[in-house]
N, C-alpha and C positions, 0 to 999 in steps of 0.2 A: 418130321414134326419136332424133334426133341434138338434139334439142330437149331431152327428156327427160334427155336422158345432159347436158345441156349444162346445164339446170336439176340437174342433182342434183351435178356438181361444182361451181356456185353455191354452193350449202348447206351442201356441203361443207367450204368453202374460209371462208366464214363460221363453222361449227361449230369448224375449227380455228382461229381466230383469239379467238372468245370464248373458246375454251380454254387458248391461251397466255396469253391478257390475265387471267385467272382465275390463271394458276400465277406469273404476273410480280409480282400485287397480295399473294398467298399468300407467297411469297418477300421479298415489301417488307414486309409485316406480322412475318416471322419476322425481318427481319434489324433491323429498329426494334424488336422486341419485344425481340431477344438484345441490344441493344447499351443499352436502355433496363436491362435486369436486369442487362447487365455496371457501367452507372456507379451500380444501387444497393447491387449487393455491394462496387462498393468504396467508397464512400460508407460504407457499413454495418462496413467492413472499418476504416476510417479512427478513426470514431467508437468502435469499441473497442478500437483501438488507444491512442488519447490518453485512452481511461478507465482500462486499465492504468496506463498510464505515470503519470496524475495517483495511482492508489490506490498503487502502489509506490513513489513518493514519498513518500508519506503517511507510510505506513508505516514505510519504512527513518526518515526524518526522528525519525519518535515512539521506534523501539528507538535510535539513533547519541544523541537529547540525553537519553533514560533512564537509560543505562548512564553517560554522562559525567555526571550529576547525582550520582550516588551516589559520586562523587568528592571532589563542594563542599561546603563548611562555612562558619558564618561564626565570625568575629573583633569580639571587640569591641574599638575601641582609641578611644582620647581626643581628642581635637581642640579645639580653642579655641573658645569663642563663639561666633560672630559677632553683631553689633549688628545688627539689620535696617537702623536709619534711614542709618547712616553706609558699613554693609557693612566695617567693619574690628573686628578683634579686642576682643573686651572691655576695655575696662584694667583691671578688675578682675583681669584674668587666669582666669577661671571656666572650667573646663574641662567637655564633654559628650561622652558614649558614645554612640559612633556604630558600627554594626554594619555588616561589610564581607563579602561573601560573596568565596571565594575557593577552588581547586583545586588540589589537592594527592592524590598516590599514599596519603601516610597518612592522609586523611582517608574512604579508602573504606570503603563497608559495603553491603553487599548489600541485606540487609533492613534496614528501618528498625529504629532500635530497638524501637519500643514493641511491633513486633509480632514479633521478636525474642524478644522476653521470654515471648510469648504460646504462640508456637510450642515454646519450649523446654519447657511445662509440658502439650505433648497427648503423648500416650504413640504416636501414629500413626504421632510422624514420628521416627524415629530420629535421634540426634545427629547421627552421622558423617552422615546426608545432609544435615542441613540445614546443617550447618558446611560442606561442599563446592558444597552451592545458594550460598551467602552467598557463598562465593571464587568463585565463577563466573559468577555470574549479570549483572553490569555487564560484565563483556568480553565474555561471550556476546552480550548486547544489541549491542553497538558490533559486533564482529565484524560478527555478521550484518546488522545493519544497513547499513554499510559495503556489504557483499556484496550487498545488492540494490538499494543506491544506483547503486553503476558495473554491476550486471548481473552481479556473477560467479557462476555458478551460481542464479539468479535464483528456481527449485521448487525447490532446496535449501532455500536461506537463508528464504523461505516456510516450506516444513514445519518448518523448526527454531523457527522463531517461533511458530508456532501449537504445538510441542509444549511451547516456554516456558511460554505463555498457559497450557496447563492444566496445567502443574505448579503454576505460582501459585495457581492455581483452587485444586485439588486442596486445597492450604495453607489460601487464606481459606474454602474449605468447614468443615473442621476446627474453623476459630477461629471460624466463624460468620459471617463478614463479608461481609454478604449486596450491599453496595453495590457492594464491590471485584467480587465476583461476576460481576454483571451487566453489570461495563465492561469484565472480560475477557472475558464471553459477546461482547460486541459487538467485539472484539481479534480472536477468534477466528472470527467472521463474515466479517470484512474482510480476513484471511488467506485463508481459502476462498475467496469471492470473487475474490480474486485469483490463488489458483492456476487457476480455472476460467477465469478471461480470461489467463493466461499465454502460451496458443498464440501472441498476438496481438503479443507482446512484439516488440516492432522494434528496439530499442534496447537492447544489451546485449554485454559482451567474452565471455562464452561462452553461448553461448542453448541449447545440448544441453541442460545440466542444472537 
């Protein structure tokens, strides 16, 4: 009897040992497993992180030199010769037109001219708005741009952009201007886009909005 009883807390004593070594290995599998999924979430976290930051970039860059473009004009003004062989002035005195781009407040215009003129002659778009699109449309660019440059309001300044893109649309629909079209379609993608990776945004003076 006492053999018995001595063989069976043997087995015992073994059964709970394979058991513990069984929840020890369970427990090192879950805690390598949790700490392997915690360095790919942020790994994963990282990686869309600096994909915002490079499209927001992008972006603000393309509305900030848009809006200051429709500032610049050029100039033509005269300038003297130069001799190539010698690199000093003609002595003839010959003078040549040379064209200078430069910036200026009255040199703005919203819409280009030619399509300006185009716009003027569809009966869709009412005067008074396209005369108020033309006053507004370069500082709107700049604005917002600006605004998702430094992060102010960072889905704001996105959705404002993306409602520019389709009033523009809206326009070169009108006029038929199927090229313009398709590169705001693609303006308007990479807005989306970027509001959808927004959560991720790290870098910004007010990230609420």
């Amino acid at each position: 009897m006492a053999k018995s009883q001595q063989s069976f807390a043997v087995k015992y004593q073994i059964n709970s040992n394979k058991f513990f070594k069984i929840n020890e290995l369970n427990e090192t599998k879950k805690t390598s497993g949790g700490e392997a999924q915690g360095v790919s979430t942020g790994c994963c976290s990282c990686d869309q992180t600096l994909a915002f930051l490079v499209l927001r970039g992008w972006l603000a860059v393309r509305a900030i030199l848009t809006g200051v473009e429709k500032f610049g004009a050029y100039q033509t003004i005269q300038k003297p010769l130069i001799d190539p062989v010698t690199g000093m002035e003609d002595p003839s005195g010959a003078m040549i037109d040379v064209k200078i781009k430069y910036y200026s407040l009255t040199n703005y215009s919203g819409i280009p001219a030619p399509l300006k003129d185009k716009f003027a002659n569809e009966p869709l778009l009412p005067h008074s708005a396209l005369s108020a699109f033309d006053h507004l449309l370069g500082p709107a660019l700049i604005i917002t741009g600006v605004m998702l440059l430094l992060g102010l309001g960072t889905r704001l300044s996105l959705f404002l952009q993306g409602l520019i893109y389709i009033a523009l649309t809206v326009g070169l629909i009108l006029i038929k201007q199927d090229d313009g079209i398709s590169w705001l379609g693609i303006h308007v993608a990479l807005v989306a886009f970027a509001l959808i990776l927004a959560k991720h945004n790290k870098f910004a003076l007010l990230k609420k909005w």
